[in-house]
N, C-alpha and C positions, 0 to 999 in steps of 0.2 A: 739309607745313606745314598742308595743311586739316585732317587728321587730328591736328594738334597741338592748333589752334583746337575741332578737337568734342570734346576729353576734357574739359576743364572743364565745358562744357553735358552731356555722357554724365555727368560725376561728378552733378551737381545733379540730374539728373535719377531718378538711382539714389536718391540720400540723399531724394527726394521719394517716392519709392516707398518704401522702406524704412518711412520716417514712418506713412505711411497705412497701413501694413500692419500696424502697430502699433497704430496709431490704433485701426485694425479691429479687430483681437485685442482690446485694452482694453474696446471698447464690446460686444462679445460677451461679453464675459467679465463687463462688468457685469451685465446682465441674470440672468444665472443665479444671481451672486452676493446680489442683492437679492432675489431667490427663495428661497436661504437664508434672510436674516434675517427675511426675513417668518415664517419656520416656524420661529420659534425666541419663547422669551417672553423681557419680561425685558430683549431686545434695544435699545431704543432710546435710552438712552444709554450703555451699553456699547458697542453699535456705530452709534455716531453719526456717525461719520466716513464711515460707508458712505452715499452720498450718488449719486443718480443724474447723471451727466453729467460726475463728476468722476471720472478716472483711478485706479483702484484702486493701481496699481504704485506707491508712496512717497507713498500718501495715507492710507489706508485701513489700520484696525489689525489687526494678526494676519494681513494679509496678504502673503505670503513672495516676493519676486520675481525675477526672473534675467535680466538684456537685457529687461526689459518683459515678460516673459512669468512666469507664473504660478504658480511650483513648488511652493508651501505655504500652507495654514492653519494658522496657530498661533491659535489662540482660547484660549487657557488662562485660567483665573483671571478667568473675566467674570460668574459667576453666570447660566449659559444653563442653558436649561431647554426642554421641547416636544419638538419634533419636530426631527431632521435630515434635512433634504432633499435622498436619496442622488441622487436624479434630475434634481437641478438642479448636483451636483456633477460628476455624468455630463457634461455639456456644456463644463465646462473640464478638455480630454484630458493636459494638459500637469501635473496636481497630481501630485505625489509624496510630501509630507510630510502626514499631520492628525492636529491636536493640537486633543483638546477637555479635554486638563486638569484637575481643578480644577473641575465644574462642577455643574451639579442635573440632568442629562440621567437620564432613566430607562426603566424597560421593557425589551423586547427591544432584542437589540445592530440596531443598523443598518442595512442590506443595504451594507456596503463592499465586499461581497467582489462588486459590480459596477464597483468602480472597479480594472478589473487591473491598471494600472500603479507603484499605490503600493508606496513601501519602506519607509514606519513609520507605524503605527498608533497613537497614545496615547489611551488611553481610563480611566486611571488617575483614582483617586477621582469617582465618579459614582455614580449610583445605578441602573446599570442589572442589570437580573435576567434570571432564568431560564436555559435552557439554549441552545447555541449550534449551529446544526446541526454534523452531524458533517463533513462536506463544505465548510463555511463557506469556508475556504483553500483548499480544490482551483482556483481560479480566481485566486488572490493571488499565486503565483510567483515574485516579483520583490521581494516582502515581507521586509526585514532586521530590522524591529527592530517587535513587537507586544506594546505594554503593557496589560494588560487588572488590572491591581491594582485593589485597593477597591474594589470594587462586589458584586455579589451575584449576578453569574451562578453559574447551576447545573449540572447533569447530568455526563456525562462531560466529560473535558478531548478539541477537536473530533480525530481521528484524524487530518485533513488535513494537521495544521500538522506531520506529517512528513514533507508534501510538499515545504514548503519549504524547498529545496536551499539559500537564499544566510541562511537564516535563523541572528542573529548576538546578536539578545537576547530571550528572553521574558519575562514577567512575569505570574504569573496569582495570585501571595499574596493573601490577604485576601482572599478569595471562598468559593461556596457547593460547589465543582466534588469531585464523586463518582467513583467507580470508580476504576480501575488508569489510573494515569501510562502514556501510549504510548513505544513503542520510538521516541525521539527520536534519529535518527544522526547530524545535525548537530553541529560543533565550536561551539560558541556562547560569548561572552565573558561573558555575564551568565544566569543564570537562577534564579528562582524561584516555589516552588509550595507554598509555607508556608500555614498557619494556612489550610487547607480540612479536604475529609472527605474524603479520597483514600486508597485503601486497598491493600493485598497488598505485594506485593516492590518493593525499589526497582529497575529496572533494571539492570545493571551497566555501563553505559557512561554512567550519570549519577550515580555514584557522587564522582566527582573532586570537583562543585560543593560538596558541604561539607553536613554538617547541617544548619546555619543556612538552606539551602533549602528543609528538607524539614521543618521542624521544626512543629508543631501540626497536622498529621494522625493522629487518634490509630490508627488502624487502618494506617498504613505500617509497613514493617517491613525487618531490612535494613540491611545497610551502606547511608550514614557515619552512619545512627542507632543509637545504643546498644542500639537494642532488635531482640533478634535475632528470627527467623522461627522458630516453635516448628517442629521436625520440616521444613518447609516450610508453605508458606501455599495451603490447595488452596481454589480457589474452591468455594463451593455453590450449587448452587438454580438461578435462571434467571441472566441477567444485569445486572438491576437488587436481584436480592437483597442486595448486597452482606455476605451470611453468609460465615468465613471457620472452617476446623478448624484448630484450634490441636492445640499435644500432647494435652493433654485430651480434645477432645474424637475424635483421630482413636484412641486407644486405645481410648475410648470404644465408638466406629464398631467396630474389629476385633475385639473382643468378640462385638458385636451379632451380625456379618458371620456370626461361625466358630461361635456358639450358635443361628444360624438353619441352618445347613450342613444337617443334618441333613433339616429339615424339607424345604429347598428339593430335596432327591434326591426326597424320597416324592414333593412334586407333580411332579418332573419324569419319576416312574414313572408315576406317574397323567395322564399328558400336559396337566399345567392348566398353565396360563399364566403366566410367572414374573412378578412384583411387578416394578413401575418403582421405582429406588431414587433418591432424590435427590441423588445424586452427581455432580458435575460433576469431570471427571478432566484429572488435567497430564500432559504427557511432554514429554519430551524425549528426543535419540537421538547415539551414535556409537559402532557399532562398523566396524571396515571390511569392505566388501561386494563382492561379485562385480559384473560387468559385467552378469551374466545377473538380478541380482534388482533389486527395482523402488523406487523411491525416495519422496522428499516434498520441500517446498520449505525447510521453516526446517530447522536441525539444531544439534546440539548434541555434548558430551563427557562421557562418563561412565566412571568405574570400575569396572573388573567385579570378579562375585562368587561365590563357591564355592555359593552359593546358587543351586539353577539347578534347583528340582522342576519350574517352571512350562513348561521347556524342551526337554524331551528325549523328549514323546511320539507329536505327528506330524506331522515334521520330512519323514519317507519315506513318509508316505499318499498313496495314489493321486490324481492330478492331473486326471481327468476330472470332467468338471462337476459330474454327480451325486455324485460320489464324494465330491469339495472343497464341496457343499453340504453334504451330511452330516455331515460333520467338522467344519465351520464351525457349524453347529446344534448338534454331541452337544458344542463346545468354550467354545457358550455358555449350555450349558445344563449339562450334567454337574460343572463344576466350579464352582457356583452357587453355594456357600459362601466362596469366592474371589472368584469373578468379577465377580458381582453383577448390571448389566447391561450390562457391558462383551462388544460382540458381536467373537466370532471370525472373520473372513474371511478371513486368509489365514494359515494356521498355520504356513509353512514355516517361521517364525523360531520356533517352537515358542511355547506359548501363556500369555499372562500374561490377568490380572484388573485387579480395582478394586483390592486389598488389596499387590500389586507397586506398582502403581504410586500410593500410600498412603506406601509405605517408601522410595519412590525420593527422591534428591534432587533438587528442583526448582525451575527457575528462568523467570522472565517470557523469553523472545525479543523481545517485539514486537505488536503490534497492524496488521492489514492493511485493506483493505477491505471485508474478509466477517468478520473477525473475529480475535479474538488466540490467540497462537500460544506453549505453555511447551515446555519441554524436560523428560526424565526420565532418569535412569539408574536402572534396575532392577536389584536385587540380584543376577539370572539374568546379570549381564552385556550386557543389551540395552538399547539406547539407542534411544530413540524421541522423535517429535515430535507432539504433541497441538494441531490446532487447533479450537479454540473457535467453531463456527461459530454465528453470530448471527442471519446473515439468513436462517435457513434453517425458520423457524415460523410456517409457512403451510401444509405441507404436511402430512399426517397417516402414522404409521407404517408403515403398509403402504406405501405407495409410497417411505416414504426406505427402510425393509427391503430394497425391491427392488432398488431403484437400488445401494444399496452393494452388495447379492452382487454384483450384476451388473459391479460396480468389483473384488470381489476375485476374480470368476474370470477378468480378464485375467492374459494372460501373453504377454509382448511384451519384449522389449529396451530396447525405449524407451518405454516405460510404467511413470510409477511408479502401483502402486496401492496402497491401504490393506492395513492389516493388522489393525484393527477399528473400531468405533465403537461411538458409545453415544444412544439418540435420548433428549430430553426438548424438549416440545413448545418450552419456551423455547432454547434452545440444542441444537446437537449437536455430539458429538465426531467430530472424522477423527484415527486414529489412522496414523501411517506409519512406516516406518525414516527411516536418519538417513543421506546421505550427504554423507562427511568433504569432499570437495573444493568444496561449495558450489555455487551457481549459475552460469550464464553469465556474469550482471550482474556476479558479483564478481569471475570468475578475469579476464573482459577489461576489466576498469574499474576495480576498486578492489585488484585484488593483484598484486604487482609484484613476487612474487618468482619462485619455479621455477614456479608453476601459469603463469600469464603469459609466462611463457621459452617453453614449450612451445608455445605458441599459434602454430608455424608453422605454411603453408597447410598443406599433408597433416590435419593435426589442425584446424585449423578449417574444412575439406571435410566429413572423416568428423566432426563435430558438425552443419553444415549437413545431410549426408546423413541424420543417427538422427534430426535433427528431423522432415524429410521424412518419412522409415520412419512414424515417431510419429504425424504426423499422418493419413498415409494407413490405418494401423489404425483411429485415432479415427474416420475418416470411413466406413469399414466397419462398424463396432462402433454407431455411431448414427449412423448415415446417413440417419434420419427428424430427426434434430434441426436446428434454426437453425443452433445455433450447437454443433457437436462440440467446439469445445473452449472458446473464449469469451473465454479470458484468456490468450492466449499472447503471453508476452516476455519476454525473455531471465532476468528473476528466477522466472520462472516453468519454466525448465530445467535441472534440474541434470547435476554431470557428474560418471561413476562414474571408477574410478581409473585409466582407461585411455582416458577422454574421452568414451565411451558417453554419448550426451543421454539425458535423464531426462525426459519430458513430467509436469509434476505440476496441479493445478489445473484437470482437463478436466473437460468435461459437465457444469458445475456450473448452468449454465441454466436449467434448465426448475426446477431447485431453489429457486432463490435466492427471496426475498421483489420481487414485481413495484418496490417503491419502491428498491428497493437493486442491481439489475442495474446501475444506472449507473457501481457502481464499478470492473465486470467492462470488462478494456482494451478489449475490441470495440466500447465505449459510447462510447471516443474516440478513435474513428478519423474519418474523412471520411463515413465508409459512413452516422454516425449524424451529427453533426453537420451537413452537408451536407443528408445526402439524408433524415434521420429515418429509417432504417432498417437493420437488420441483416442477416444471413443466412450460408449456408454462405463467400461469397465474402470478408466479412467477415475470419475466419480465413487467407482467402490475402494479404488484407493485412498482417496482422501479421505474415504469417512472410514477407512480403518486407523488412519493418521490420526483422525480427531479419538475416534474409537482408545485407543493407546496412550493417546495427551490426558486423557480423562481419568485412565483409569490407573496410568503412573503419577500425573502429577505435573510432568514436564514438559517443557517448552520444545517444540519439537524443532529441531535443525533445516527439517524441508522447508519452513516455513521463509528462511533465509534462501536467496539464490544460491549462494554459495555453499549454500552447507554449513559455514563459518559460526558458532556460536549456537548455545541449545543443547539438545540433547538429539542424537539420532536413534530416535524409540524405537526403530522400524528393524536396525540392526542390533540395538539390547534386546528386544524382545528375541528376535530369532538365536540370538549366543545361549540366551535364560534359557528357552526351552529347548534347545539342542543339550545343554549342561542340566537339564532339569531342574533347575533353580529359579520357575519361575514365580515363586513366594518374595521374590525379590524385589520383583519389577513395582508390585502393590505400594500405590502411596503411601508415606507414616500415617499418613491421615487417616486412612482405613484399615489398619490393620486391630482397631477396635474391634472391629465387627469380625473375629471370627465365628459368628454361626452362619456368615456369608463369602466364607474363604474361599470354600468349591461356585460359587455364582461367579466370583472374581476373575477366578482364573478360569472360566469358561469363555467371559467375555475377553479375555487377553486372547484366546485360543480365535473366537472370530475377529478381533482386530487383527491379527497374525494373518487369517486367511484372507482376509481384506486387501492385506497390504504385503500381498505377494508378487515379488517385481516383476514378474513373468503374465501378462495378463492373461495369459492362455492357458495359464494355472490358479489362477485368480476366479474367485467365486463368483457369481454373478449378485445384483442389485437384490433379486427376489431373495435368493438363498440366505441373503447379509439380514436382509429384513426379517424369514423367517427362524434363523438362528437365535437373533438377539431380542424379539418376542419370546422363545423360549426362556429365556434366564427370567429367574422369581431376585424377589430380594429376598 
């Protein structure tokens, strides 16, 4: 009976807490919020109701609320102007909607991309300009719906907003926004990107949205606009040139190319130094390839063709160093009426130029971190992938020279390397093959059909094993660098037709441009974040990450900047085996195979040690390598 008497006194006593807690909240939440209006013009009787000492939740205009707590700004339609004060916004954790509507805001866009929890951005009719960084959204996540219409920003459209996975509407029309539209994979219910100066191909996976998206960029081209891609649309020059060859002017070019022929053999008798042409070259790739030959990351499909001079002459040339340097020089330099300054490094696919891949047809892939990525089919019947590397003009020609031989004269199983390149201080080409089965990322996460069947253990062992192999060369082969490979994760592996891993995207480090390394995965790990610092051990984290993706199943959350969306394997896995439940963690997919139950959770136990946040407890590259050599299927 006493305990019947104190639940009444227990209830009131909770609902008195409750209050104050609320209370609290409110009064918190004012302060930052009158910090706003102060940095706003214009304000004081449009937000007049913002008033100190009085409860924001069902007082206060355009303020959005939910149990007392704080979920939105809607400001639209008040005639604000000045400043927004992203760091008074910072202080109330719980906003998720801002809408500034409708207003005279101007200048650069904002810093929202420190508020990570929002999921819609309106920033429609304003006057705000210029360019957005390209990273802006690597930190936004969680982001569904970004309207950025009327206003006057400029420069490229930002690369990050392909980061976001849950993203459901964009809106960038009416603006000043240049270059090529990115490889957007999202299914989205609304989009458009009308009335800018946005140029080259349209995508093919944003073809469905309709004209009416795409319509007043004069330089687009490309289904669902009537106006087709002459021959294909090859970029030129650096990467802000925005020059584009049309039919015109690329017969133009082969002309030029095949009436210079001549002259460029005499200089290349008299050993002078070939001309830099200002070509900037596409490819794309798919023919199907051995286990034994070496890959790239994006790929494509192409038709072959009876045409095939550029192919058939040194397929069987000797494979020792000096041998394959020589060949790789007499291949970019002998056929200099062709080639242009498209360099030879690895012939074995036998040898094409600038004017092949002129005639191929071509198509956008996508835009990455370092840079975008077209596809080619060459009339030779070769299918290649060309990426456009941007961040890479810092460095001067002799040393990218080096670096690439030095990339084509691996030979390894699980290394893919190039098959040419082209320097121009603004950009450079990596040129690679094409393999048809795609990357890890695709066959374990987004295809569900045979490639996906296959993924029993035995085959996702021997893909963990060629990563291993993969890396333990890289860390041989530059064993002086930071970082041997930099960006390993599972889109960063592909797999030959027999499941063979393909390491692509290594040693790109000491290359890249100092402001742009951050986009390289090692830049968000623990190792940097945490600790501000990189290194070889670096690389043992990601390939515990991959290690862990593989063997749960899951998509892993580091792979997000934010963390936002995924699974975080790195801390399931350490809860499982702290609770010793780590029969858990095991894909459905493999839990067929128990007479490989104990190999499983062996390999969980070195992903674990892999991907230990502390690198100074963290195992090392060799130890990873001979750990996971030991598990049998």
């Amino acid at each position: 009976m006493a305990a019947v008497r104190l639940f009444p006194l227990i209830l009131i006593i909770v609902i008195v807490i409750t209050s104050l807690i609320h209370l609290a909240l409110s009064v918190s939440e004012t302060e930052p919020l009158m910090k706003l209006k102060q940095s706003f013009t214009n304000a004081d009787n449009s937000l007049s109701s913002w008033i100190q000492n009085v409860t924001p939740c069902g007082n206060w205009v355009g303020v959005v609320c939910f149990r007392n707590i704080i979920t939105g700004l809607h400001l639209s339609d008040l005639g604000l102007s000045g400043k927004i004060d992203v760091d008074a916004l910072m202080q109330i954790p719980t906003i998720r909607t801002i809408s500034f509507v409708n207003n005279s805001f101007s200048g650069s866009i904002p810093q929202f991309n420190k508020l990570g929890a929002i999921k819609s951005l309106y920033l429609t009719n304003n006057q705000f300009s210029g360019p957005i960084p390209l990273e802006f959204f690597s930190q936004l996540g969680s982001l569904k719906k970004v309207w950025l219409s009327n206003n006057k920003f400029s420069g490229d459209i930002p690369q990050s907003l392909t980061e976001l996975d849950l993203l459901k509407e964009l809106h960038l029309e009416n603006n000043e926004f240049s270059g090529q539209i990115p490889f957007l994979k999202q299914q989205m219910t609304s989009f458009d990107v009308s009335n800018n100066k946005l140029e080259g191909m349209i995508p093919e996976n944003l073809v469905g949205y309709g004209a009416k998206s795409f319509t007043g960029n004069e330089k687009l081209c490309g289904k669902p606009l009537d106006k087709a891609c002459d021959y294909y649309t090859l970029p030129t020059g650096g990467e802000n040139s925005g020059g584009y060859l049309t039919g015109l002017g690329v017969k133009v070019i082969v002309i030029l190319v095949f009436a210079v022929a001549a002259a460029l053999i005499v200089l290349f008798m008299k050993n002078k130094k070939r001309n830099e042409h200002d070509f900037s070259i596409i490819s794309r790739s798919n023919s199907s390839i051995d286990e034994d030959q070496l890959h790239q990351v994006v790929q494509v499909h192409a038709p072959s063709s009876k045409n095939s001079k550029f192919s058939t002459n040194s397929s069987k040339k000797g494979s020792s160093h000096g041998e394959h340097k020589s060949e790789s020089k007499r291949a970019s330099t002998t056929r200099a009426g062709s080639m242009g300054d498209l360099v030879m490094v690895n012939d074995e696919k036998g040898v094409f130029g600038l004017a092949d891949l002129m005639k191929a047809a071509a198509e956008v892939l996508g835009n990455g971190g370092l840079g975008s990525a077209y596809k080619a089919a060459m009339a030779n019947g070769l299918s290649v992938v060309v990426k456009r590397m941007r961040e890479m003009n810092k460095i001067g020609r002799d040393v990218f020279d080096a670096e690439m031989r030095q990339f084509g004269r691996i030979r390894h199983n699980n290394i893919l390397n190039p098959l040419a390149y082209h320097y121009r201080r603004e950009e450079k080409l990596y040129v690679t093959e094409y393999i048809p089965k795609g990357s890890l990322l695709y066959v374990l996460h987004g295809d569900r059909g045979s490639c996906h069947a296959d993924l029993n253990w035995p085959t996702r062992l021997k893909i963990v094993k060629g990563i291993a192999r993969g890396c333990g060369f890289l860390y041989t082969e530059f064993s002086n660098y930071d970082l041997p490979h930099g960006n390993l994760k599972s889109s960063n592996v592909l797999l030959s037709d027999d499941y063979e891993a393909l390491l692509s995207e290594y040693a790109f480090y000491p290359l890249i441009n100092p402001n742009a390394v951050q986009s390289m995965f090692a830049y968000k790990t623990t190792d940097y974040t945490q600790y501000q610092k990189v290194s070889q051990k670096t690389d043992v984290y990601c390939l515990g990450i991959i290690i862990l993706e593989i063997i749960t199943g899951k998509f892993p959350s580091q792979y997000h900047s934010n963390g936002k969306g995924g699974t975080d394997v790195v801390q399931w896995v350490f809860t499982a085996i702290s609770e010793r439940t780590e029969e858990e963690l095991i894909d459905p997919e493999l839990k067929n195979n128990t007479s490989s139950l104990n190999q499983m959770l062996q390999l969980i136990q070195i992903g674990a040690a892999c991907a230990e946040s502390n690198p100074e407890q963290r195992i090392t590259m060799k130890e990873a390598i001979r750990r996971i050599e030991e598990v049998r299927v």
